[in-house]
MDAnalysis code that builds the backbone (N, CA, C; Angstrom):
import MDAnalysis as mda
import numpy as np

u = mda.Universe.empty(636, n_residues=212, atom_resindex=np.repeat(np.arange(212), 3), trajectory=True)
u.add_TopologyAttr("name", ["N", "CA", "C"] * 212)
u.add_TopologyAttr("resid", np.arange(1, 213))
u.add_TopologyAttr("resname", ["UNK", "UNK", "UNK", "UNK", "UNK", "UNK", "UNK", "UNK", "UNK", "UNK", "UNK", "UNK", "UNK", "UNK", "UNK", "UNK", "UNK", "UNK", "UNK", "UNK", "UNK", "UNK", "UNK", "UNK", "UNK", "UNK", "UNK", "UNK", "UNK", "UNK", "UNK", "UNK", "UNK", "UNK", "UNK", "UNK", "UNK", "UNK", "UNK", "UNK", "UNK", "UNK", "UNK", "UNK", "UNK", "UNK", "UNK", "UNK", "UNK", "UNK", "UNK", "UNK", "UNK", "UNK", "UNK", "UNK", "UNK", "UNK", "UNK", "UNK", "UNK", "UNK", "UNK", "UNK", "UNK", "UNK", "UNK", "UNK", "UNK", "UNK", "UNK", "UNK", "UNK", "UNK", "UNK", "UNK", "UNK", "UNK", "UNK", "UNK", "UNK", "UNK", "UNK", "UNK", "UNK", "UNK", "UNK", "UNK", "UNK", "UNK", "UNK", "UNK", "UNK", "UNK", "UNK", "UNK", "UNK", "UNK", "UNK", "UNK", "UNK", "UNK", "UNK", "UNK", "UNK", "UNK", "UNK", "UNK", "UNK", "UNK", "UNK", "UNK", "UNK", "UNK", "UNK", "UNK", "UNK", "UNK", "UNK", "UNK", "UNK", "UNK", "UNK", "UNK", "UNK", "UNK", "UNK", "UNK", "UNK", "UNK", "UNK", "UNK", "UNK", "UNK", "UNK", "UNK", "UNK", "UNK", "UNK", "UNK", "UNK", "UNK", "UNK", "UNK", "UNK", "UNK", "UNK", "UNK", "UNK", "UNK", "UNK", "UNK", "UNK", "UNK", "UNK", "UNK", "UNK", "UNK", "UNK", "UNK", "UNK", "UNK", "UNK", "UNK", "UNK", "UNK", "UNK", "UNK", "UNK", "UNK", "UNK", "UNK", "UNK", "UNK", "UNK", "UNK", "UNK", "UNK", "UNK", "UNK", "UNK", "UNK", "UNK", "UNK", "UNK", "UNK", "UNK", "UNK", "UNK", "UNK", "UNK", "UNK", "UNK", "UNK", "UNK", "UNK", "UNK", "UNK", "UNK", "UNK", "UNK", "UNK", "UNK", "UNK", "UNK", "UNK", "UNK", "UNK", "UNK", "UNK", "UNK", "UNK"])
u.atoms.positions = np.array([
    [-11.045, 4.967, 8.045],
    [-12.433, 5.140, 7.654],
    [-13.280, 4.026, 8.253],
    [-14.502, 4.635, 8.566],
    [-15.207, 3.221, 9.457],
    [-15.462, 2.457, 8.495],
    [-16.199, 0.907, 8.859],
    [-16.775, 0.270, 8.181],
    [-18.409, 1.048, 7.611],
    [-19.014, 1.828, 8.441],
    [-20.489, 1.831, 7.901],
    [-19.987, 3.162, 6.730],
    [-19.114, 4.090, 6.607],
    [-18.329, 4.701, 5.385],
    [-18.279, 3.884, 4.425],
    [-17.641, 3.297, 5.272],
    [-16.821, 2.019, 3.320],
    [-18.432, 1.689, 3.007],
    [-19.221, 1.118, 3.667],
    [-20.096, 0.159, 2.624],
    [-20.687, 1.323, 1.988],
    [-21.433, 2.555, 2.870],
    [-22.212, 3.745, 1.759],
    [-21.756, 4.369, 0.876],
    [-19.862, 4.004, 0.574],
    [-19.441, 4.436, -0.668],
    [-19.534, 3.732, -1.008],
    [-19.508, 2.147, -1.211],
    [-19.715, 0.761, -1.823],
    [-21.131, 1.103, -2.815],
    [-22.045, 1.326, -1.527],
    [-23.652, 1.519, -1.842],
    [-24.028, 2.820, -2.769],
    [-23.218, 3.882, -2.786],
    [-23.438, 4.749, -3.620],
    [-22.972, 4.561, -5.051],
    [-21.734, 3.556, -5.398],
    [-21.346, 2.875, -6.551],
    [-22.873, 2.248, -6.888],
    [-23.145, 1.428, -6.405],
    [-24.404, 0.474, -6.823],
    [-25.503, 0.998, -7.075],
    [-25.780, 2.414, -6.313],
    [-26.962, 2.602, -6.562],
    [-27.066, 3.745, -7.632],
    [-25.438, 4.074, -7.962],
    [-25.584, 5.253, -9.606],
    [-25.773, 3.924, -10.661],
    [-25.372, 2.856, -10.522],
    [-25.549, 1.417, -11.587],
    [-26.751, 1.113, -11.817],
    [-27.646, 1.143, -10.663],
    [-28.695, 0.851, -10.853],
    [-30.186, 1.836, -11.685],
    [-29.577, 3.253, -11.588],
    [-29.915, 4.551, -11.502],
    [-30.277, 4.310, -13.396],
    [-28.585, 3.945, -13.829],
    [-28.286, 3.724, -14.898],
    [-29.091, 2.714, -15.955],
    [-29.602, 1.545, -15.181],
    [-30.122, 0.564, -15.947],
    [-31.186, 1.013, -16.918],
    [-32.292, 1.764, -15.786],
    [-33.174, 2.292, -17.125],
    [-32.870, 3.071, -18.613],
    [-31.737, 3.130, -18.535],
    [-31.438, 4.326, -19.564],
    [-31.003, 3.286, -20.624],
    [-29.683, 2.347, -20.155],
    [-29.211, 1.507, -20.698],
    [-30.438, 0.462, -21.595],
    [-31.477, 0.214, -20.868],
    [-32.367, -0.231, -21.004],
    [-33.304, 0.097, -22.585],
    [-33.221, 1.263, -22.300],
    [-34.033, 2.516, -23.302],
    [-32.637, 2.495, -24.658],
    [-31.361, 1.822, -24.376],
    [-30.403, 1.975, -25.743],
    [-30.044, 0.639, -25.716],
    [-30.949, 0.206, -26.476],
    [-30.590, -2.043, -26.492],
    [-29.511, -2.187, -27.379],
    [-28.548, -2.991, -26.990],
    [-27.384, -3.440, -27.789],
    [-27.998, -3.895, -29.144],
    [-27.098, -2.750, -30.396],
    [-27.195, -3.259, -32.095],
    [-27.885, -4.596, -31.984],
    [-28.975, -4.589, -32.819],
    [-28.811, -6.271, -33.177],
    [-27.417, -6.730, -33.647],
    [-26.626, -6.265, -34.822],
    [-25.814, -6.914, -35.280],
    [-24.666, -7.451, -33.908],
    [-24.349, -6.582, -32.809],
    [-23.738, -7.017, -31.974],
    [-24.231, -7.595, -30.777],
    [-25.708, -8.018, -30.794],
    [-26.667, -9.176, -30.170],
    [-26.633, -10.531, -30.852],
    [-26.389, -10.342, -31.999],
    [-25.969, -11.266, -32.388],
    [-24.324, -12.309, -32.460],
    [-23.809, -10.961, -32.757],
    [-22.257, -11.341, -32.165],
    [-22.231, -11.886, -31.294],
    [-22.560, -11.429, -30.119],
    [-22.461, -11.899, -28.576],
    [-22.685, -13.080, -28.571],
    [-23.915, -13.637, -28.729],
    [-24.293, -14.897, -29.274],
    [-23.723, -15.929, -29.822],
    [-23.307, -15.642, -30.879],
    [-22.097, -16.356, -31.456],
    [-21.217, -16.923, -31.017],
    [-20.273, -15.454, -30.187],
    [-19.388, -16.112, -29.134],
    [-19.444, -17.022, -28.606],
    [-20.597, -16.813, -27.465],
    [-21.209, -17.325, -26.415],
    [-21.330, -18.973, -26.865],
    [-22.134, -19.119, -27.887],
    [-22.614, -20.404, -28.873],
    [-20.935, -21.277, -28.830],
    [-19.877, -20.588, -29.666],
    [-18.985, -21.564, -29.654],
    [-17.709, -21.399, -28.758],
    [-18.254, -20.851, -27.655],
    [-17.299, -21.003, -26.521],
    [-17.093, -22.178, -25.743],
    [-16.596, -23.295, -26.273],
    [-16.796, -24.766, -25.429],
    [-15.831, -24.835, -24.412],
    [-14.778, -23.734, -23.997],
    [-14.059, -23.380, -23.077],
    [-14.847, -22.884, -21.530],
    [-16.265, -22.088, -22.253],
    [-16.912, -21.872, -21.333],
    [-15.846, -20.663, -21.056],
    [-15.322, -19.755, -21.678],
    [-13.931, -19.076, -20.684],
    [-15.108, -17.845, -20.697],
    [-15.669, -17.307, -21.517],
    [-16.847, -15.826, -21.473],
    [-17.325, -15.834, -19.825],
    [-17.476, -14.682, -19.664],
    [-18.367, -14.399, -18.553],
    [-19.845, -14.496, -18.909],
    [-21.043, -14.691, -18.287],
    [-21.968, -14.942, -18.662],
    [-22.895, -13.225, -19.518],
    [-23.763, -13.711, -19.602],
    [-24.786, -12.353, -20.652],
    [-24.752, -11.667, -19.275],
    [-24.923, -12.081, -18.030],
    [-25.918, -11.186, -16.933],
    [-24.490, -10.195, -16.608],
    [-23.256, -11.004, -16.543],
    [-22.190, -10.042, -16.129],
    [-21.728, -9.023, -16.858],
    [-21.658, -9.516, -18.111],
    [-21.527, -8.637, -19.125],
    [-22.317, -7.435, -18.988],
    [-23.429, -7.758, -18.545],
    [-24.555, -6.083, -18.971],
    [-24.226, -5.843, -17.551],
    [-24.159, -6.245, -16.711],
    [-23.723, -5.353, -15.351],
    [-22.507, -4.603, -14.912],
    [-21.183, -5.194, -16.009],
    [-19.878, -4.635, -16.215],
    [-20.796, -3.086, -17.182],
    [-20.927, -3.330, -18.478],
    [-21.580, -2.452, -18.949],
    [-21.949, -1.366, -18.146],
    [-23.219, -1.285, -17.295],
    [-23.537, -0.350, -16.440],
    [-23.050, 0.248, -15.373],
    [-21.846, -0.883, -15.304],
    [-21.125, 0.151, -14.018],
    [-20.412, 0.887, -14.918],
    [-19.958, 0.409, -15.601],
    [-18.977, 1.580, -16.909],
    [-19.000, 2.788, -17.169],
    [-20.654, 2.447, -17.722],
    [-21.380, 3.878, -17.417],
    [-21.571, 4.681, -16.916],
    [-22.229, 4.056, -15.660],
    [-22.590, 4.550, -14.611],
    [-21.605, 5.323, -13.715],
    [-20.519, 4.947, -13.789],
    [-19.581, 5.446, -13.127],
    [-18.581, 6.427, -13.825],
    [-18.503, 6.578, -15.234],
    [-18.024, 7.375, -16.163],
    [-16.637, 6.901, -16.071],
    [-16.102, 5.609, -16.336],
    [-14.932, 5.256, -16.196],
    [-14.239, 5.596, -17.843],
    [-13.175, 6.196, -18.183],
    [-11.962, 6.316, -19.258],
    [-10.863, 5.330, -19.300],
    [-10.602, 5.086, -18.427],
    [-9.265, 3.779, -19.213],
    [-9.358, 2.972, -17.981],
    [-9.955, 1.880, -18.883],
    [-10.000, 0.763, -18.727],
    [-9.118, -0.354, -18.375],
    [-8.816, -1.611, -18.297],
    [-7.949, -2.622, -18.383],
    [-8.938, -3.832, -18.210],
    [-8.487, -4.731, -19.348],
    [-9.321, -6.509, -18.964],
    [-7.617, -6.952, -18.996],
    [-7.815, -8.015, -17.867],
    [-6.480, -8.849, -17.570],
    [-7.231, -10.099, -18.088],
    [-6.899, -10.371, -18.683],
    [-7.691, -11.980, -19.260],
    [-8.554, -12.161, -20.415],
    [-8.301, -11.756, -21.544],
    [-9.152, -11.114, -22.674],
    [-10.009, -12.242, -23.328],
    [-9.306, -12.933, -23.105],
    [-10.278, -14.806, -23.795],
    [-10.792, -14.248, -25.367],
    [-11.976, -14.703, -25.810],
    [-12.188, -14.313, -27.027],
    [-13.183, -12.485, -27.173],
    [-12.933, -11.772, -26.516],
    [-13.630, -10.567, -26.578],
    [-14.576, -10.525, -26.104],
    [-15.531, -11.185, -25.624],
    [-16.759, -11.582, -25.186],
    [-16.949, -10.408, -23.989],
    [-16.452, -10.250, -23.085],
    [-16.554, -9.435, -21.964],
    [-16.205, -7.617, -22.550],
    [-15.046, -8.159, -23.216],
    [-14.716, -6.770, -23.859],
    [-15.615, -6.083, -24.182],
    [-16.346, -6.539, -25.382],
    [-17.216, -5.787, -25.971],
    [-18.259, -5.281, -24.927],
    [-18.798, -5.872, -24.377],
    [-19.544, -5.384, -22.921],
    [-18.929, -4.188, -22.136],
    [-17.845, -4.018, -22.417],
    [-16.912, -3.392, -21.264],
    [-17.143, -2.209, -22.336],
    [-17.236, -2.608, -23.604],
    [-16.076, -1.565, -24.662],
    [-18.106, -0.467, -25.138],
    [-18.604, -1.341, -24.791],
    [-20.361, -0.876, -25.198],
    [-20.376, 0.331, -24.370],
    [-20.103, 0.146, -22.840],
    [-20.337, 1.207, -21.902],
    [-19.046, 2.107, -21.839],
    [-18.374, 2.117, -22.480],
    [-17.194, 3.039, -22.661],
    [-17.336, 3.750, -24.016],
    [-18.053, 3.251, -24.774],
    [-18.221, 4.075, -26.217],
    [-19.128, 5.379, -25.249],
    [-20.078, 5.011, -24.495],
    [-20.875, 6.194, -23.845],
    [-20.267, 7.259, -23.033],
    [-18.671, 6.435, -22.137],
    [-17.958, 7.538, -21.423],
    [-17.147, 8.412, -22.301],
    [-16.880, 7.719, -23.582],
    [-15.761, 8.204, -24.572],
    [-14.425, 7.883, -23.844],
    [-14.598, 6.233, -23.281],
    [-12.920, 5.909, -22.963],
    [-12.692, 4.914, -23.546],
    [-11.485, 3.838, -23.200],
    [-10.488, 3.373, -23.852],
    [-10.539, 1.702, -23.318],
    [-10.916, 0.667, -23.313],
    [-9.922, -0.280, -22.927],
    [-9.064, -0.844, -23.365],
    [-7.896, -1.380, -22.874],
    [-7.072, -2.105, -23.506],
    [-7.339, -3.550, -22.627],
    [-7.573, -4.672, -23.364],
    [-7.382, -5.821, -23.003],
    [-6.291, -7.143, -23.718],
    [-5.782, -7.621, -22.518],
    [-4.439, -8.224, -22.552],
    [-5.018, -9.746, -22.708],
    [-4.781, -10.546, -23.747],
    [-4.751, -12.040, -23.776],
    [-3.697, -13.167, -23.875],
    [-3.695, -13.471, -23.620],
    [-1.674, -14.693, -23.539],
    [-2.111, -15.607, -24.182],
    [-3.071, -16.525, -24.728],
    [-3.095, -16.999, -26.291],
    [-3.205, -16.362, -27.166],
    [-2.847, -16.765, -27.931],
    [-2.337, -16.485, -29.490],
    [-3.517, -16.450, -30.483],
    [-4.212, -17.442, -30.396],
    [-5.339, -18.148, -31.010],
    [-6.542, -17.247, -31.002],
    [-6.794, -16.951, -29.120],
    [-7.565, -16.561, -28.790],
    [-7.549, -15.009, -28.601],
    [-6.158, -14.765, -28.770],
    [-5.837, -12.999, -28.916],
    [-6.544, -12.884, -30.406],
    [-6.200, -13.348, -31.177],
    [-6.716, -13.010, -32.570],
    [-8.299, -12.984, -32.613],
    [-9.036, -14.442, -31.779],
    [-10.037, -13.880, -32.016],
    [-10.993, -13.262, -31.204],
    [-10.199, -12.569, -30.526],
    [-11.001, -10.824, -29.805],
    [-10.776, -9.997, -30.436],
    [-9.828, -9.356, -31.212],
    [-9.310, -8.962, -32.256],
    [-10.112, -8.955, -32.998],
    [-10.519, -9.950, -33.932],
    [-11.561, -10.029, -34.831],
    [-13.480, -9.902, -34.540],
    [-13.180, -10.676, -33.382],
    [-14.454, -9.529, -32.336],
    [-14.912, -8.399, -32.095],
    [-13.858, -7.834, -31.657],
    [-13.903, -6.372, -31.108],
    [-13.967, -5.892, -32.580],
    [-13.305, -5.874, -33.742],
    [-13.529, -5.328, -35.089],
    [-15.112, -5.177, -35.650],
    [-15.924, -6.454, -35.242],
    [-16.862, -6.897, -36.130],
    [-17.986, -6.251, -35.248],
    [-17.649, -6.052, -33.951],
    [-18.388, -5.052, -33.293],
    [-18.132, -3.670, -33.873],
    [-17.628, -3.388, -34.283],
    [-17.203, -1.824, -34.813],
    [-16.782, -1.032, -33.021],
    [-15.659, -2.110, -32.506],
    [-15.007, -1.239, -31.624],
    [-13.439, -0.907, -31.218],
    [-12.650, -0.661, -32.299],
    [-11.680, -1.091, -32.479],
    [-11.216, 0.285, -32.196],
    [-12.134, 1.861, -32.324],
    [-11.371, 2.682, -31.683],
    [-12.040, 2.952, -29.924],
    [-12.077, 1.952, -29.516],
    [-12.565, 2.141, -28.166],
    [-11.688, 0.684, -27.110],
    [-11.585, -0.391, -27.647],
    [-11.332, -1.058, -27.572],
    [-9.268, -1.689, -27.810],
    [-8.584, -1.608, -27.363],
    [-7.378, -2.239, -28.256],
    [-6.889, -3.891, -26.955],
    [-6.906, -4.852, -28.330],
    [-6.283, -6.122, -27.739],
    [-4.781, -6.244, -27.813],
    [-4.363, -6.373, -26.719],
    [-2.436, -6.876, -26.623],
    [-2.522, -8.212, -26.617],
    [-2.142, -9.198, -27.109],
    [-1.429, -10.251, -27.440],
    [0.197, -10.395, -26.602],
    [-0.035, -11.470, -25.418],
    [1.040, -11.413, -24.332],
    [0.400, -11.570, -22.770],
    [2.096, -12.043, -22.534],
    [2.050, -11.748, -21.092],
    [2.013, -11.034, -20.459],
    [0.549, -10.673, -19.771],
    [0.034, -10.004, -19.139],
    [1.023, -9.201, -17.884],
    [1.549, -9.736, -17.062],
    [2.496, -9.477, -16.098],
    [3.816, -8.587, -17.044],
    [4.149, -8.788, -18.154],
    [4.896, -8.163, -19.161],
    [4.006, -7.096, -19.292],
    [3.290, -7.230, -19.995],
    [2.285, -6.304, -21.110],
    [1.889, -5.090, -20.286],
    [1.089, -5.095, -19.036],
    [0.739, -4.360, -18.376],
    [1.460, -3.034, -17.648],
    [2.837, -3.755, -17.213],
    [3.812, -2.002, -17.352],
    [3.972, -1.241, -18.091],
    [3.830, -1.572, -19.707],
    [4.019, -1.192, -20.888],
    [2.882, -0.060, -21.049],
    [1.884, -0.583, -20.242],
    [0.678, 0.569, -20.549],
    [0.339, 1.598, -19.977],
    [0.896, 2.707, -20.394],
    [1.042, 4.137, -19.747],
    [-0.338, 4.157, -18.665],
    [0.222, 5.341, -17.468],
    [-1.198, 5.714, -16.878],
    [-1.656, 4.943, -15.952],
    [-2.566, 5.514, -15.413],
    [-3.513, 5.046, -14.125],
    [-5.019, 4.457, -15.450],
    [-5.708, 3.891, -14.392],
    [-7.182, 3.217, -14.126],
    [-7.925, 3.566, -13.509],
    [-9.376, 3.660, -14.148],
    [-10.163, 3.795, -13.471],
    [-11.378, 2.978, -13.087],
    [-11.152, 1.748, -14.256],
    [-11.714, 0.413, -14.419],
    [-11.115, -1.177, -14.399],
    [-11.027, -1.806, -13.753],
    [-9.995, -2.991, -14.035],
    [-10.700, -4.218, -13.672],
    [-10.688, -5.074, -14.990],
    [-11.636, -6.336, -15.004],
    [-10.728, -7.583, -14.847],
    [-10.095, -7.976, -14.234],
    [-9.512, -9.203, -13.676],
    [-10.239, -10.322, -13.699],
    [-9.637, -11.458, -15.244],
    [-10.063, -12.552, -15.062],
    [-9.226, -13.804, -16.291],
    [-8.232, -13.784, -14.599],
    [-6.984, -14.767, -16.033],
    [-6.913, -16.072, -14.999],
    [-5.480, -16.623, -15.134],
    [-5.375, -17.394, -13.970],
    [-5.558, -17.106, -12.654],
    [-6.498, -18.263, -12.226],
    [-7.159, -17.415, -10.718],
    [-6.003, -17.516, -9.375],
    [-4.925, -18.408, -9.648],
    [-3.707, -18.559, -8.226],
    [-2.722, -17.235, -8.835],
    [-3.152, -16.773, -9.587],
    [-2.538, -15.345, -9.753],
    [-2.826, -14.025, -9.512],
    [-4.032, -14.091, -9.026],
    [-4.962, -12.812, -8.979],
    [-4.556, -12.072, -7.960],
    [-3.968, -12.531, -6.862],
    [-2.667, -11.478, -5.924],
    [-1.711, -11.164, -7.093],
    [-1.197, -12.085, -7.262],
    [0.079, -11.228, -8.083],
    [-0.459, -10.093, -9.287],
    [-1.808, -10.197, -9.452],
    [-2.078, -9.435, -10.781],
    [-2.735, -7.949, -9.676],
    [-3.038, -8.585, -8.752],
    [-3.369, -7.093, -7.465],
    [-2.664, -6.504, -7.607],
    [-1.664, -7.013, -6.624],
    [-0.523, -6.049, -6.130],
    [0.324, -5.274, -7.332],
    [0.290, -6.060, -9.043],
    [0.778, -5.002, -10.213],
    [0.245, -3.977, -10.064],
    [-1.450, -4.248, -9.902],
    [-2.333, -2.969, -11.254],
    [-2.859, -2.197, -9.814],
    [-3.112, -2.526, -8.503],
    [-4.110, -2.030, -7.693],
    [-3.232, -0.641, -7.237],
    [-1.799, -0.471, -7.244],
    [-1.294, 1.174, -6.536],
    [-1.370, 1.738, -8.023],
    [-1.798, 1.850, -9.308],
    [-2.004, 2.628, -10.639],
    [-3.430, 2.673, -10.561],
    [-4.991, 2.082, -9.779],
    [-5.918, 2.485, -9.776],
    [-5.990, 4.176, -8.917],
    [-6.892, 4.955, -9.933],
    [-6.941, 6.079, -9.319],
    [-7.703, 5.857, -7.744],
    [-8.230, 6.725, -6.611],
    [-8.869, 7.110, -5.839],
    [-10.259, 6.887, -6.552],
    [-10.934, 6.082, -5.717],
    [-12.549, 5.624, -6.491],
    [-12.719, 5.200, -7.660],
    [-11.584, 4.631, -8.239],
    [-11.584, 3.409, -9.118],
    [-11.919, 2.272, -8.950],
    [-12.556, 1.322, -9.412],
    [-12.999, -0.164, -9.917],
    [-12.272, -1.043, -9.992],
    [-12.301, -1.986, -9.075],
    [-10.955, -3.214, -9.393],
    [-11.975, -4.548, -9.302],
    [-12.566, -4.969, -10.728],
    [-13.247, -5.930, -10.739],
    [-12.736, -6.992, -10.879],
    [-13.734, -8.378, -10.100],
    [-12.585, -9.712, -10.252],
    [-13.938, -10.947, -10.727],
    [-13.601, -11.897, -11.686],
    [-14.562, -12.813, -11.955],
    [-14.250, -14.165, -11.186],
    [-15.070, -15.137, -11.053],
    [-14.817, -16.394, -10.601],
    [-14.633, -16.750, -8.977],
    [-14.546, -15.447, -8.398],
    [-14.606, -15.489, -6.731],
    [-15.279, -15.925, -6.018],
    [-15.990, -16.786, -6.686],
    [-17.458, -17.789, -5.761],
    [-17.460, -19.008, -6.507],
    [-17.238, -19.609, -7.590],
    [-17.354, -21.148, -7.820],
    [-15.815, -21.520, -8.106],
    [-14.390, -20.600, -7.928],
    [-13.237, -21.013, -7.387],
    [-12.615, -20.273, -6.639],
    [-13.360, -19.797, -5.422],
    [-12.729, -18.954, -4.339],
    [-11.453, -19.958, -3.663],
    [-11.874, -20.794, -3.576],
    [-10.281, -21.572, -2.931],
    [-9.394, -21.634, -4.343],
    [-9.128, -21.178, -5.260],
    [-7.889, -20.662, -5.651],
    [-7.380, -19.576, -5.936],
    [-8.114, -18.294, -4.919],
    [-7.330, -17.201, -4.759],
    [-7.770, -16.733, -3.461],
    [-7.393, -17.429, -2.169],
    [-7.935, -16.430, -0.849],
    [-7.053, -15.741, -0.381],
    [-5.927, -15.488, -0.997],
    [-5.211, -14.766, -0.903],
    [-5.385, -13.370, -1.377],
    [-6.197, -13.401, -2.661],
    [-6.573, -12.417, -2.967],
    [-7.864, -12.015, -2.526],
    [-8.683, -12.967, -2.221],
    [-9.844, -12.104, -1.304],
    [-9.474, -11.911, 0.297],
    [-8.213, -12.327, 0.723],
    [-8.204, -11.518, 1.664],
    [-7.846, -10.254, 2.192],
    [-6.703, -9.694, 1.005],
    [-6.473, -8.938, 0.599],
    [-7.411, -8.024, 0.009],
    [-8.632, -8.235, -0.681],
    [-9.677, -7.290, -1.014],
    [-10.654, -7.030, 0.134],
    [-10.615, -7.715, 0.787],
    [-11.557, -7.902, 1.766],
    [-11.243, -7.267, 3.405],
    [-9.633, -7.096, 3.447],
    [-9.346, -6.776, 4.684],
    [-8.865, -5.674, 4.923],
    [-8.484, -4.997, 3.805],
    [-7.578, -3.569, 3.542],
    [-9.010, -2.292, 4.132],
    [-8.123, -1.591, 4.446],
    [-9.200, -0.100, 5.277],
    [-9.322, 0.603, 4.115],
    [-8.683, 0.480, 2.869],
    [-8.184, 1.442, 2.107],
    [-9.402, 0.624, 0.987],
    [-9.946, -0.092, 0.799],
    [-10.688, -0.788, -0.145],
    [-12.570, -1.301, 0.471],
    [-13.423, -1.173, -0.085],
    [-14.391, -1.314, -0.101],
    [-15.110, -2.102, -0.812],
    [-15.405, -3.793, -0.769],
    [-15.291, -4.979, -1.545],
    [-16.844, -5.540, -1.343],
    [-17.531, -5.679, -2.436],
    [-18.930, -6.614, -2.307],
    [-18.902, -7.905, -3.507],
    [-19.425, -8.974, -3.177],
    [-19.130, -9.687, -3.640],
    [-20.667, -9.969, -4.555],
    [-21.135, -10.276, -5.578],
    [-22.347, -10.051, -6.717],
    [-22.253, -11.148, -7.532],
    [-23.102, -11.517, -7.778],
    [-23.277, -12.144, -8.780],
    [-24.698, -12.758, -9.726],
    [-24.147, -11.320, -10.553],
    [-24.953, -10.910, -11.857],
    [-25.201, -12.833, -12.513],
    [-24.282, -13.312, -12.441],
    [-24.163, -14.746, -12.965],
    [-23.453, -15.848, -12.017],
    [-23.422, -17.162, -12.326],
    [-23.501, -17.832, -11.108],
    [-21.963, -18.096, -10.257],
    [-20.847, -17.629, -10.980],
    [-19.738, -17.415, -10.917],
    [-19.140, -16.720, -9.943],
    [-19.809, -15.602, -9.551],
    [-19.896, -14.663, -8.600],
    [-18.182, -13.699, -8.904],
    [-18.732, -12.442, -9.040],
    [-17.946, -11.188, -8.985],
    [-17.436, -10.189, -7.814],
    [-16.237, -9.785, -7.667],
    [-15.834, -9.807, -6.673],
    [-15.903, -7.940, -6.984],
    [-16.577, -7.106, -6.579],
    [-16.345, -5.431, -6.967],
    [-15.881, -4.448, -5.985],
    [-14.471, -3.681, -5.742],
    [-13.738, -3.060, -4.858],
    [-13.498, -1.566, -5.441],
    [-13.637, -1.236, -4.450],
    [-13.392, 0.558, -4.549],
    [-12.615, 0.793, -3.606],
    [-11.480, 1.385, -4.690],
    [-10.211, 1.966, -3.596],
    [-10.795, 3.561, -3.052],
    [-10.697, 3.425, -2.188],
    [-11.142, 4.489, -0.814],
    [-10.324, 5.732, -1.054],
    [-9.044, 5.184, -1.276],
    [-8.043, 6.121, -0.995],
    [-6.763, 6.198, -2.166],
])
């Protein structure tokens, strides 16, 4: 497939997202879970959350793209989830997100509950590289954001179970790209993948569409 292909399927992802915003726009997140968010956000001194701007832009591609089963590799305290899990209550799909603390599995868990998204949403507690065979099925959404010198190894698991024009999202690919260029070269060089790099927040997001 040429390159000027790949990017206008790239560009046709972006521009049903964008299509989307007004609508999203017109259905403002619960207060009660504007406030949640907040919260999080407030006592996250890990800083591990993705920011508000990524969050609502995960959201709208969600949407926008009518994605059903989901995956977050890196669940931290729910913070992203619920973002993820907002625009999937609209597709009527599923995520499951995987966290490897203990601490912090519980409280996405108790997150995702207090959002009232617990049938849209389910947290695994574990190792991710474990956990993830365990979970029946293909993808059509996948939010990647755990250890970043792992993010090849977390590719090459989940990326041959993404369907054809599935989502393989990645966080942190611009303020610690030197600890995964392995994995952006790999997103970046494959004929079979279609990769723009965004950033909704200052972190910068890495967004790929398998072609094929």
């Amino acid at each position: 497939m040429s390159r000027l292909v790949r990017r206008i399927t790239l560009s046709a992802v972006f521009a049903l997202a964008a299509a989307t915003t007004v609508a999203l726009a017109q259905s403002p997140v619960p207060p009660s879970i504007a406030l949640l968010l907040a919260s999080i956000k407030k006592a996250d001194a890990g800083q591990l959350s993705v920011s508000e701007e990524d969050g609502r832009f995960m959201r709208v591609l969600v949407s926008s793209h009518g994605s059903k089963r989901a995956l977050e590799i890196g669940g931290a305290n729910g913070y992203s989830a619920i973002w993820i899990g907002l625009g999937l209550r609209e597709t009527g799909g599923h995520l499951t997100t995987i966290e490897f603390d203990d601490s912090r599995a519980k409280s996405a868990a108790d997150n995702i509950r207090r959002a009232g998204l617990t049938d849209v949403v389910t947290v695994v507690h574990g190792d991710a590289f474990k956990e993830i065979p365990k979970v029946a099925g293909t993808f059509d959404f996948v939010f990647l954001d755990a250890w970043k010198p792992d993010y090849k190894r977390f590719f090459d698991l989940v990326f041959p179970r993404v369907v054809p024009h599935g989502l393989f999202l990645a966080h942190n690919v611009v303020n610690k790209e030197t600890e995964m260029r392995d994995f952006l070269s790999a997103i970046q060089d494959s004929p079979a993948i279609a990769t723009s790099i965004v950033r909704p927040g200052s972190e910068g997001m890495s967004v790929s569409v398998k072609l094929r």
